[in-house]
N, C-alpha and C positions, 0 to 999 in steps of 0.2 A: 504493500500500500504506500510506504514511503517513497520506494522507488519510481510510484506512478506521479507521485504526488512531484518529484524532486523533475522527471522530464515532461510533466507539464509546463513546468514552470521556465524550465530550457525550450521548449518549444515555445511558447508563449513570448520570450523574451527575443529569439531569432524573427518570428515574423513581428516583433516589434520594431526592430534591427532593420527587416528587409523591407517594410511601409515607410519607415523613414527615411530610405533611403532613394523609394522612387519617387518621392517630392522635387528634391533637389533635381533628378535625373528627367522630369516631365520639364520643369523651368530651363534646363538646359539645353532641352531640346527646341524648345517655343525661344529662347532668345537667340539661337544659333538659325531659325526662323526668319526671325527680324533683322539678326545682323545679314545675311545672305538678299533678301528682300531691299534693303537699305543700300546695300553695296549696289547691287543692281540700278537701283532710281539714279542712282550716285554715276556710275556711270553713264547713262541714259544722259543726265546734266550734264556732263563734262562735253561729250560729244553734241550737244543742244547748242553749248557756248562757242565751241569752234567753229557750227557749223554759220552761227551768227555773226563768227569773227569774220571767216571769211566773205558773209553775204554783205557786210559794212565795208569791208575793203574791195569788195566789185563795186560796191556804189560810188565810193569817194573815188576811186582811180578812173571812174568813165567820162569820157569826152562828151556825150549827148547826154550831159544833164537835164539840158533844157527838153528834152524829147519823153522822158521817163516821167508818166502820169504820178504826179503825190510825189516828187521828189524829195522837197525836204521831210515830207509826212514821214515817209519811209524812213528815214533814216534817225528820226527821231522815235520811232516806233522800235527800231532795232536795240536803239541806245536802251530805251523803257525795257526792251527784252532781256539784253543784256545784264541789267540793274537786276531783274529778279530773279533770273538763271542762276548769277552770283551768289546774290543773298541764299539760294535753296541748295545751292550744292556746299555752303556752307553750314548750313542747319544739319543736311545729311550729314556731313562729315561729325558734328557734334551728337548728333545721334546715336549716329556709329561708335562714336569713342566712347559713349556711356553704357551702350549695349554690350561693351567688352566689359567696361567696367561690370556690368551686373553678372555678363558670362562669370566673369574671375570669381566674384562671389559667390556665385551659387557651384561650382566648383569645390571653393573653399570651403562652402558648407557639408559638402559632400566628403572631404577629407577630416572632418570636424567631426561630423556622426561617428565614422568608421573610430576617430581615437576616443570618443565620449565613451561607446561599446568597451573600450579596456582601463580606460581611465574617469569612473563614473564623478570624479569630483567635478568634470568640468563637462556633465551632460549640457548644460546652458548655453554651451559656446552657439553651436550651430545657428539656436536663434536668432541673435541678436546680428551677425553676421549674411543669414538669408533675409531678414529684415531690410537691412544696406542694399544685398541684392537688387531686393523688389523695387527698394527707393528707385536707385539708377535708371530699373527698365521702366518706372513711371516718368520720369523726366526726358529720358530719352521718346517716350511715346508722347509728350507732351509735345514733341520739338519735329517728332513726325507732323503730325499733329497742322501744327503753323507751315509745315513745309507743303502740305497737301492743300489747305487755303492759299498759298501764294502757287503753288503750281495750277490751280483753277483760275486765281486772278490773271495768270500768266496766258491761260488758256482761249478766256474771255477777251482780254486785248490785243489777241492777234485777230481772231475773229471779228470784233469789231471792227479794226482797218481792213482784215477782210474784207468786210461786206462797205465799208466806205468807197475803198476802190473799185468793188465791181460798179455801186453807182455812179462811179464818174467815167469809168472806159464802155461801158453796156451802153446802147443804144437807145436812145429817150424810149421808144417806145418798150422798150423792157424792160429797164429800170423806173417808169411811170407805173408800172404794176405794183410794185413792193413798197409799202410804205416801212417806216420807222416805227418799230412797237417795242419800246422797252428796250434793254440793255444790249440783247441780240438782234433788235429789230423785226423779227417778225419772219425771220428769215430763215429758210430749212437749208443745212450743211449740205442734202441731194439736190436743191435748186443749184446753189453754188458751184458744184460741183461739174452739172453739166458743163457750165460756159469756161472754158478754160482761158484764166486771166493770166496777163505773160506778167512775168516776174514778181509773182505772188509771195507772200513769206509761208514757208510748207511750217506746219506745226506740228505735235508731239501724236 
């Protein structure tokens, strides 16, 4: 009866061991998640910006300024693009660095359990350390967060000179159809779509 009583209590204590263990191992999984997700957006922006760099430097090096429909618009539009590109592949980046930061902790917590298991005076450690964790990957998800609202705003201002330019190269009687309604104007991405505007800004 002792004996049963002594490897319940071993048994009891391993799957206490091994539930504590797939906490950490679930959070590590979901922020290695985000860090790969993030990386991605992150590159997506970097290639955003060159491709803006170079579309700023075909405009200012061209001889027929004067010929190019929304000349200064354009370039003032690029700049506006430019500014937010920046700003977002900088947030990714701090997002990134936080999301490692939370990886390392929750890691740590993982090597904290495994020593609390032979060393019970310091079963505590773990918490207060996966705590830190979760901190990091809520800050970094905050900063996603801001990056996702400025990649919309991003979105929104290219389409807007979009459809500004189609009403000044399209043909009165086409662009007499469409009026202005609201922020997008009223205007469906497949109407645009059809008429192919020359040297439009291609977006994300």
């Amino acid at each position: 009866m002792a004996n049963e009583i002594v490897n319940a209590q071993a048994l009891n204590s391993t799957i206490e061991f091994l539930t504590a263990m797939v906490t950490p191992a679930l959070l590590i999984s979901a922020t290695g998640s985000l860090v790969l997700s993030t990386s991605t957006r992150l590159g997506r922006v970097v290639d955003r910006v060159r491709q803006l760099e170079e579309r700023l430097s075909e405009l200012i090096y061209r001889d027929d300024k004067d010929d190019i429909p929304l000349y200064d618009k354009r370039v003032e539009v690029i700049v506006d693009l430019l500014d937010k590109v920046t700003s977002r592949s900088r947030l990714l980046q701090r997002a990134m660095t936080w999301f490692y930061y939370g990886l390392g902790m929750f890691v740590l917590t993982s090597v904290c359990i495994a020593l609390a298991a032979f060393l019970t005076a310091y079963r505590w450690l773990p918490i207060p350390i996966g705590i830190v964790g979760i901190m990091f990957l809520f800050y970094g998800t905050i900063l996603m967060i801001r990056e996702t609202r400025m990649a919309t705003a991003t979105v929104n201002a290219e389409m807007d000179f979009t459809w500004e330019l189609a009403r000044v190269v399209a043909p009165k009687e086409v662009s007499s159809k469409y009026r202005p309604k609201g922020r997008n104007h009223g205007l469906s991405t497949a109407k645009l779509s059809e008429r192919k505007v020359p040297d439009t800004l291609s977006g994300e």
